[in-house]
Structure formats: structure tokens, C-alpha cells
MIFI-156322 format. One record per residue (C-alpha): residue number from 1; residue in three letters; chain; x, y, z. Coordinates in Angstrom, 3 decimals. Layout:
BEGIN
<voro i="NUM" aa="ALA" ch="A" px="X" py="Y" pz="Z"/>
...
END
This chain:
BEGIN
<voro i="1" aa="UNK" ch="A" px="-12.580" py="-6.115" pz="-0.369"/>
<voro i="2" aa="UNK" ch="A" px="-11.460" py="-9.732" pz="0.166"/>
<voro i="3" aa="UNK" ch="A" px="-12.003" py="-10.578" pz="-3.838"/>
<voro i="4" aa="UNK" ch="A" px="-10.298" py="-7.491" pz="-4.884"/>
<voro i="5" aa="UNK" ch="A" px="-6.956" py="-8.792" pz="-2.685"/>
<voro i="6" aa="UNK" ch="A" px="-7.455" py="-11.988" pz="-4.064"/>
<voro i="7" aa="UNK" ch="A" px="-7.975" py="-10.949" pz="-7.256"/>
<voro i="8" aa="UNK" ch="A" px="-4.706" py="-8.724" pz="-6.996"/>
<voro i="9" aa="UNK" ch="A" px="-2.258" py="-11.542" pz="-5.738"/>
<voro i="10" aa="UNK" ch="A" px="-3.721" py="-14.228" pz="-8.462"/>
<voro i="11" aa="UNK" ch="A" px="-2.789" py="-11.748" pz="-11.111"/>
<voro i="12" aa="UNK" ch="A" px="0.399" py="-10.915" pz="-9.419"/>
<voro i="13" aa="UNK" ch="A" px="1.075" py="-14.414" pz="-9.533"/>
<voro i="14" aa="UNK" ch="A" px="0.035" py="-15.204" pz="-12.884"/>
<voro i="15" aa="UNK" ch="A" px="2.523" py="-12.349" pz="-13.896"/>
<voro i="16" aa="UNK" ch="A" px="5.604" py="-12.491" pz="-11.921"/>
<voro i="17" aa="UNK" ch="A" px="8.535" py="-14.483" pz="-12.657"/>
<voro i="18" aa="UNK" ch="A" px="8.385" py="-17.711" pz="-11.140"/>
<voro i="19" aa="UNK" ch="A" px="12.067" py="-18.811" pz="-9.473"/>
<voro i="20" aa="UNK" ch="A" px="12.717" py="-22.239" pz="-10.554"/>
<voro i="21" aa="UNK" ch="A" px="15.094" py="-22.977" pz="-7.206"/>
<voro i="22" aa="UNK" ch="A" px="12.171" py="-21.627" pz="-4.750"/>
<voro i="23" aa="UNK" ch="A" px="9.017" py="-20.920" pz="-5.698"/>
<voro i="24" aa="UNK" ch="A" px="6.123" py="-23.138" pz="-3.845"/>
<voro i="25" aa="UNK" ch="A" px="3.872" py="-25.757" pz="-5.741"/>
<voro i="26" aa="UNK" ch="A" px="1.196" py="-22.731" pz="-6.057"/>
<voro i="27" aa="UNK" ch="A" px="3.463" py="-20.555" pz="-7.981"/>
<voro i="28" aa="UNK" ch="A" px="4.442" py="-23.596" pz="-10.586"/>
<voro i="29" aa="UNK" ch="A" px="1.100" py="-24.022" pz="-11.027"/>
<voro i="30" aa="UNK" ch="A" px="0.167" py="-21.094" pz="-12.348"/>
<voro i="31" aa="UNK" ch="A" px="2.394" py="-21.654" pz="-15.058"/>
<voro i="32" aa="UNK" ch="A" px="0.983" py="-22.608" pz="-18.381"/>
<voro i="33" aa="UNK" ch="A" px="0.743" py="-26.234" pz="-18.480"/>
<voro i="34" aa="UNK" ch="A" px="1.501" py="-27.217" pz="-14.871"/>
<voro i="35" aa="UNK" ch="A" px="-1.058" py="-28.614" pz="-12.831"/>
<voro i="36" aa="UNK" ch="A" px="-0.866" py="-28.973" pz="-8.791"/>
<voro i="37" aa="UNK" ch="A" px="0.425" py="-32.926" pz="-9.415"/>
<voro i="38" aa="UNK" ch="A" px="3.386" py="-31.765" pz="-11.947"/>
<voro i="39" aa="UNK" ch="A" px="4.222" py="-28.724" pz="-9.525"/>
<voro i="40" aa="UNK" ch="A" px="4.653" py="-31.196" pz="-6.694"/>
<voro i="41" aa="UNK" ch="A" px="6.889" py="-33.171" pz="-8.975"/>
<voro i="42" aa="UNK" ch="A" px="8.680" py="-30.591" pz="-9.485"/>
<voro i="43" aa="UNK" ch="A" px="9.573" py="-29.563" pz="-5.780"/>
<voro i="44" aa="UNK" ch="A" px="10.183" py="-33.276" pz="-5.133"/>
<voro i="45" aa="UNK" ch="A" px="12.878" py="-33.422" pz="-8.180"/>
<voro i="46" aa="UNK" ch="A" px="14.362" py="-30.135" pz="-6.850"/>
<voro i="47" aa="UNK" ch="A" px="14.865" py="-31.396" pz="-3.377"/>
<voro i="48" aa="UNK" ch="A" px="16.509" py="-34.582" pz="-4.874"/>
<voro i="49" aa="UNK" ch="A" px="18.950" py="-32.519" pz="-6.448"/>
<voro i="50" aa="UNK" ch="A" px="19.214" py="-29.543" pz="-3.898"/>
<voro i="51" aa="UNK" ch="A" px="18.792" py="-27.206" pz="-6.823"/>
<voro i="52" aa="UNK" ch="A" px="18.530" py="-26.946" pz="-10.521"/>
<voro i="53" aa="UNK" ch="A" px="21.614" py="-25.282" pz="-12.140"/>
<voro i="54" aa="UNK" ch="A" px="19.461" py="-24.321" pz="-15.285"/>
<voro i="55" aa="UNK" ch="A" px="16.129" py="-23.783" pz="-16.343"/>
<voro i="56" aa="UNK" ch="A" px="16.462" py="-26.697" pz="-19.228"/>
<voro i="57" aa="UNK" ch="A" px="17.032" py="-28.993" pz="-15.831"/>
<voro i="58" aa="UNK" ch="A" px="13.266" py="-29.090" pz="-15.900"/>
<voro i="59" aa="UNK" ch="A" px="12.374" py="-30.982" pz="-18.489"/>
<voro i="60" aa="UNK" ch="A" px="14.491" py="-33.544" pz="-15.873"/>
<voro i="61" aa="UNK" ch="A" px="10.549" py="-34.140" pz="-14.460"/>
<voro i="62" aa="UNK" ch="A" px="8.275" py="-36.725" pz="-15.820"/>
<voro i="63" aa="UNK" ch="A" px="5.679" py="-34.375" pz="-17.485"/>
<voro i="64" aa="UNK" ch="A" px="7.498" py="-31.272" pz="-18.473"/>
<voro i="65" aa="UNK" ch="A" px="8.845" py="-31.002" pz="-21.708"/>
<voro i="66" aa="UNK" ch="A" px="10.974" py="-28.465" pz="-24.014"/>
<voro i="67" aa="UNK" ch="A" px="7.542" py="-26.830" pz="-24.906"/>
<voro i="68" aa="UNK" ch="A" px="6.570" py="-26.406" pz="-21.419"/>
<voro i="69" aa="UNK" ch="A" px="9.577" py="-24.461" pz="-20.815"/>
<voro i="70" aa="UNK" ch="A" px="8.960" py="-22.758" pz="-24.018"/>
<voro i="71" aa="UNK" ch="A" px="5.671" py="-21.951" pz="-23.178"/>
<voro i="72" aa="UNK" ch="A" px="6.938" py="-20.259" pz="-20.182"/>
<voro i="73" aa="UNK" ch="A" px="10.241" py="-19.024" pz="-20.791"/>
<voro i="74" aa="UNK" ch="A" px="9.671" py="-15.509" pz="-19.812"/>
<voro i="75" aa="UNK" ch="A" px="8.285" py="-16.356" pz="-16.546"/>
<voro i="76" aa="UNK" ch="A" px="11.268" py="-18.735" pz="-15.213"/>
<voro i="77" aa="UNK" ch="A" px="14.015" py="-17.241" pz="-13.988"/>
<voro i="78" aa="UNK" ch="A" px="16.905" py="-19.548" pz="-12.204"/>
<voro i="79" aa="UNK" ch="A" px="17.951" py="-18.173" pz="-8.354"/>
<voro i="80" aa="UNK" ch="A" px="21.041" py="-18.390" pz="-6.406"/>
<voro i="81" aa="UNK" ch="A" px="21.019" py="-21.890" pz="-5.249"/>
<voro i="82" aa="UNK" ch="A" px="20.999" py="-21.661" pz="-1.277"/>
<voro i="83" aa="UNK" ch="A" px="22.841" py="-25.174" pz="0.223"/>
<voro i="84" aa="UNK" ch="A" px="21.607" py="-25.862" pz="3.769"/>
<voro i="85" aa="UNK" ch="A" px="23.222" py="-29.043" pz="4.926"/>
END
């Protein structure tokens, strides 16, 4: 029962839109092309900058490039940026 949960949320994962202004370092890395050391460079670029005002801010990160985002343009979407001060 445990591997059919797990199994379930990996898929959902590898499926659902991935929110460039808060998704965790798990759910960039299950884009195509991201690893767990770009996904961490990613989170650390976004907190520089509070929060990226578009997707093509990405390519802002040592690593990703216009054919990452290509790659995974229909799974990046761009969220409300919430400011906590």
C-alpha cells in the first residue's frame, strides 16, 4: 500500500505544474533537466531576489538555460509573489 502512495504522489509530481515562486527543491527536480544541486540553486537565487517576476528569470541561475525552460514550459507556471518582510 505504501508503494502504491508513493507511486501516486511521484507521478503527481512528475505531472503537475511546478510554481516557479514556491515550489520546494523536490518539485524542481523533477523537472526535466534539474538535478537536486540546480534545484537548490534555484531556491537560493529566488530568495536573493524575493521572487521571480517571469518564468525567463530562470535562466538568471548558473545551469539553466533557454532550453531548460523550453524543455519544461508546460510545467512552470509563475505565482503571486507573496513579500514577507
Amino acid at each position: 500500500m505504501k508503494f502504491l502512495i508513493t507511486l501516486f504522489l511521484s507521478i503527481t509530481v512528475l505531472f503537475s505544474s511546478v510554481d516557479i515562486n514556491h515550489a520546494t527543491a523536490k518539485e524542481f527536480a523533477s523537472l526535466n533537466g534539474i538535478g537536486t544541486k540546480k534545484a537548490e540553486a534555484i531556491i537560493k537565487y529566488r530568495t536573493s531576489v524575493k521572487c521571480f517576476k517571469s518564468i525567463n528569470e530562470l535562466t538568471k541561475v548558473k545551469g539553466i538555460g533557454k532550453a531548460t525552460i523550453s524543455k519544461n514550459k508546460d510545467n512552470l507556471t509563475l505565482g503571486k509573489c507573496k513579500l514577507t518582510d
